[in-house]
N, C-alpha and C positions, 0 to 999 in steps of 0.2 A: 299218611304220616305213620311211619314205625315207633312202637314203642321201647321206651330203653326201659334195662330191667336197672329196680334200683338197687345199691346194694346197700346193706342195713350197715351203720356205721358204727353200732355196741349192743351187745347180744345180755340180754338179762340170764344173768347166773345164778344160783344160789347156793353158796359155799353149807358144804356137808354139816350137819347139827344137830345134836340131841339136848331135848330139853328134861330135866327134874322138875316134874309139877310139886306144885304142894301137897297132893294126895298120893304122893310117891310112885308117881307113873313117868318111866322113862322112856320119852315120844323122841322118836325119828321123822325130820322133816321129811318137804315129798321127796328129794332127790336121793337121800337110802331110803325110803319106802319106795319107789319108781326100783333100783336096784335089790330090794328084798322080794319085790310083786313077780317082777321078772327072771327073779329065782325059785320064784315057788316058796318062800321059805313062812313058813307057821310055828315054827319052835326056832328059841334059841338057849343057849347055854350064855349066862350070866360070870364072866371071871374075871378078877382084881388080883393085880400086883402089887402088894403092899409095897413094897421098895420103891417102885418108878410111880405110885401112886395111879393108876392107871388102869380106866376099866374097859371093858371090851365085850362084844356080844358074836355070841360065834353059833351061826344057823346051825342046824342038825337037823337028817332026814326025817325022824322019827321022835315020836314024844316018847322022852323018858322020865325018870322020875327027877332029876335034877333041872330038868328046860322048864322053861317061861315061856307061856302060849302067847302069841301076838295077836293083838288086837288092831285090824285095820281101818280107816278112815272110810265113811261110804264115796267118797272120792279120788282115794288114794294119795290125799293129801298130807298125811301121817299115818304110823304105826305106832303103837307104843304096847308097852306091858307093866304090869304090875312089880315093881321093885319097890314097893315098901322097907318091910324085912329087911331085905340086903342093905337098903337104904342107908337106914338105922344102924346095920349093925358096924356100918363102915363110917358113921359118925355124921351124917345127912344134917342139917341143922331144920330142914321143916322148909326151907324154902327154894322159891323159882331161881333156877341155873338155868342157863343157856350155852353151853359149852361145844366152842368148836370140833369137829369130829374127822376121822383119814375113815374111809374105805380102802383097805388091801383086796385087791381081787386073787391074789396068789393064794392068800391064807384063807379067802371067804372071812373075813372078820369086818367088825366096826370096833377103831378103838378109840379114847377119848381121857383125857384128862382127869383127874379127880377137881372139883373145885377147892378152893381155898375155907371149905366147910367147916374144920376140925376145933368146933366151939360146943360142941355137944356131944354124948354117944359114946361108945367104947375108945375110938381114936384121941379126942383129948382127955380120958384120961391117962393115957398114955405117955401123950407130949406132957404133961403135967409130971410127970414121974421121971 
């Protein structure tokens, strides 16, 4: 008797995503840590577009003095870095976001949404004014 091969009928994906913890740590799930692993990449540069509200993390060869060292998962399950600071300074409210994320492979970037946070921090008092 021959065997027929099956073919699988829905493939488990998991759509691109970076999370803000409450301890101000901005974690890339495994599918950009699988595409950060496989670029080698251990620094990145940290940059927000105030207007389009919009932040993005963009690898770099070399530590400098402005990059964020990445911290990896011992299974490659996430990456994530310490964004406190910048957090805060862009009006972070303290808490867990889950915010959908693009990988551009032209630019080498992750970019991603600002959440709807701006209840605390330099940003509302801004919107306040």
């Amino acid at each position: 008797m021959a065997y027929t091969i099956y073919d699988k009928k829905n493939s488990r994906t998991l759509p691109l995503a970076v999370t803000v913890t409450t301890a101000g740590r901005i974690s890339l799930n495994a599918p950009l840590t699988r595409i950060f692993h496989q670029n080698a990449v251990k620094e990145v540069l940290v940059l927000f577009d105030d207007g389009k509200k919009r932040i993005a993390l963009r690898p770099v060869k070399t530590k400098e003095a402005r990059s964020y060292s990445l911290s990896y998962g011992p299974d490659l399950s996430q990456v994530s870095l310490s964004g406190r600071s910048f957090l805060k300074e862009i009006g972070w409210d303290g808490k867990v976001h889950k915010i959908p994320a693009q990988w551009d492979a032209n630019k080498s970037i992750v970019e991603f949404n600002m959440p709807k946070w701006l209840m605390s921090g330099v940003r509302s008092e801004e919107k306040a004014g």
